[in-house]
C-alpha positions in Angstrom: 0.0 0.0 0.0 0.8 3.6 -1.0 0.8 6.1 2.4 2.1 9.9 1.7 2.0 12.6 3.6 4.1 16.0 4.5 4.6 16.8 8.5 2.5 19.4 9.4 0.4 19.0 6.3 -3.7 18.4 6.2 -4.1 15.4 3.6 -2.5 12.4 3.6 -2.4 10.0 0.6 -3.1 6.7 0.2 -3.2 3.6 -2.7 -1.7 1.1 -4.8 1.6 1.0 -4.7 1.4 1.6 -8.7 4.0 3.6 -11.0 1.9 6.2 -11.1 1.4 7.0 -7.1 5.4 6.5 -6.5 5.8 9.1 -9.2 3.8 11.8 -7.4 6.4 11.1 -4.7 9.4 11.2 -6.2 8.9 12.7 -9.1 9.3 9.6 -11.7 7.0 6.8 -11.8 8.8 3.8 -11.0 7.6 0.3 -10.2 8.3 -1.3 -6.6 10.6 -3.8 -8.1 12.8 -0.9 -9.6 13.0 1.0 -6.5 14.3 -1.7 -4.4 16.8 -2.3 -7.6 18.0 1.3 -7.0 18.7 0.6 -3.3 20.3 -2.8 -4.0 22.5 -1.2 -7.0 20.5 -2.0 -10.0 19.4 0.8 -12.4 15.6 1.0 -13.6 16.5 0.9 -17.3 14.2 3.2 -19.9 12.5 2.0 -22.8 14.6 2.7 -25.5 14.9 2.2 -29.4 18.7 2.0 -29.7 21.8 1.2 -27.5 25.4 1.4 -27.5 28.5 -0.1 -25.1 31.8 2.1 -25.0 34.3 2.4 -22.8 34.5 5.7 -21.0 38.7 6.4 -20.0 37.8 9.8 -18.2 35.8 7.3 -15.6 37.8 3.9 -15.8 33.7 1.9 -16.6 32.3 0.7 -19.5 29.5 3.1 -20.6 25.9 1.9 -21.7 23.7 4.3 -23.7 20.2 3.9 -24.2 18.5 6.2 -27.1 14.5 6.5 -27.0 12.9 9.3 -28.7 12.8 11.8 -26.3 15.1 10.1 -23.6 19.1 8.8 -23.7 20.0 7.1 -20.6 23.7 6.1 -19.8 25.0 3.5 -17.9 28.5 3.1 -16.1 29.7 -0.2 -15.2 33.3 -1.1 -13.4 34.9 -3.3 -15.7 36.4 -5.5 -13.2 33.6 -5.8 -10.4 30.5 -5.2 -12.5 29.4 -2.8 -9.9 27.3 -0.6 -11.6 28.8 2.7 -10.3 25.9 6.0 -12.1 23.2 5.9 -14.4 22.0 8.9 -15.8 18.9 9.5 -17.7 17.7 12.7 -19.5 15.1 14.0 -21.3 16.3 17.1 -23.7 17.9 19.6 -20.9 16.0 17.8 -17.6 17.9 15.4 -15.8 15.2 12.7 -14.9 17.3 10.8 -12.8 21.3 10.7 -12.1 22.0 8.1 -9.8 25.8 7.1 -8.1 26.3 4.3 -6.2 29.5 3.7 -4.1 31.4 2.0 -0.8 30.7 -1.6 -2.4 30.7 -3.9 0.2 30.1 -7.7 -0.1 27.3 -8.9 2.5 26.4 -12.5 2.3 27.9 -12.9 -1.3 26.3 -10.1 -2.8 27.5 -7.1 -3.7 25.6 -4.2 -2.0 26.1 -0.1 -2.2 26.2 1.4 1.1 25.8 4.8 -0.3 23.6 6.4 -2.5 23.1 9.9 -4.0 19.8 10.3 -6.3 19.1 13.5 -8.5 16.2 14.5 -10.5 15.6 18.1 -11.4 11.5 17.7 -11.5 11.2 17.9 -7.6 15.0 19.6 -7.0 15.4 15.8 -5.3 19.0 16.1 -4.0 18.8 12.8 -1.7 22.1 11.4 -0.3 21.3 7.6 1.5 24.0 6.2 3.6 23.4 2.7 5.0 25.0 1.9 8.1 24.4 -1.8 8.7 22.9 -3.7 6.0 21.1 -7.5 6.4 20.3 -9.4 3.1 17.6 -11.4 3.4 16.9 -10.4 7.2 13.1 -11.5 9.3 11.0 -8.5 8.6 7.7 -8.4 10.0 4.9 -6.8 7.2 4.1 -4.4 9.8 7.9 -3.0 9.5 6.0 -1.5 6.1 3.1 0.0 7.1 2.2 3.6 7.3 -0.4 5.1 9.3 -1.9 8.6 8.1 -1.0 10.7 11.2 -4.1 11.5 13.3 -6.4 14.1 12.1 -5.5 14.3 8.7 -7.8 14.3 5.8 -7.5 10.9 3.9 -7.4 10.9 0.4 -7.2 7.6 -1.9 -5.3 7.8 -5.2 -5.9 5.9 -8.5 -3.4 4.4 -10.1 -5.7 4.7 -13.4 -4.5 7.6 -16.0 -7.8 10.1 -17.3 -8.3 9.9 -20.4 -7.7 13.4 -22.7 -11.4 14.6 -22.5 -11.3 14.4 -18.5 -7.9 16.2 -17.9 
């Protein structure tokens, strides 16, 4: 389930956990199964038309890029680890995403970033995560999940369905 909501603010949000209802949190519209790829290392990867694999000297990595129409996305990968070290995704002038992973550390035979930083200029999202201890695999109770909307606020449910052109 979906929960949102801003401290000190009147409504708070509620859904599916959909694409759509992620995006009007973080400003892209990601499925659940890419976000916990970003925070395991994995990059969501864009539809795209065309691709390409160079190496990239200035950064030591082999270099993925992704053409689409409107979007290229690049990739940086360490040639020796296969840690996956930035991806990069823009549409024209707007960075959708530029995300840097770093301090690899193997924990329980996977490799596993311990830091983070995510942009995205839709939003001015300037997030740093730093993870401190890191369990693969651990007991996590499904209430360790769940959100409550914070006592006296207004509850609002969102769709995870698109209008259609006459009804925007």
């Amino acid at each position: 389930v979906f929960t949102s909501f801003e401290r000190g603010g009147g409504v708070c949000y509620t859904g599916a956990s959909c694409p759509r209802n992620v995006g009007r949190l973080l400003s892209i519209e990601m499925a659940g199964a890419d976000i916990a790829g970003v925070l395991l290392g994995s990059p969501p990867i864009l539809p795209h038309e065309r691709r390409d694999l160079s190496w990239d000297a200035e950064v030591g990595a082999y270099r993925l890029h992704l053409v689409a129409s409107k979007t290229e996305q690049w990739i940086w990968v360490h040639h020796d680890s296969g840690d996956v070290l930035r991806t990069l995704a823009r549409e024209g002038e707007v960075c959708l995403f530029d995300i840097q992973w770093g301090d690899m550390r193997t924990v329980a035979g996977q490799r596993l970033p311990h830091t983070i930083h995510l942009k995205m200029d839709r939003g001015d999202v300037d997030l740093k995560l730093k993870y401190r201890d890191v369990t693969l695999n651990g007991d996590v109770s499904d209430d360790a999940f769940k959100m409550v909307c914070p006592e006296g606020t207004r509850v609002q449910t969102l769709s995870c369905e698109r209008l259609s052109p006459q009804g925007s």
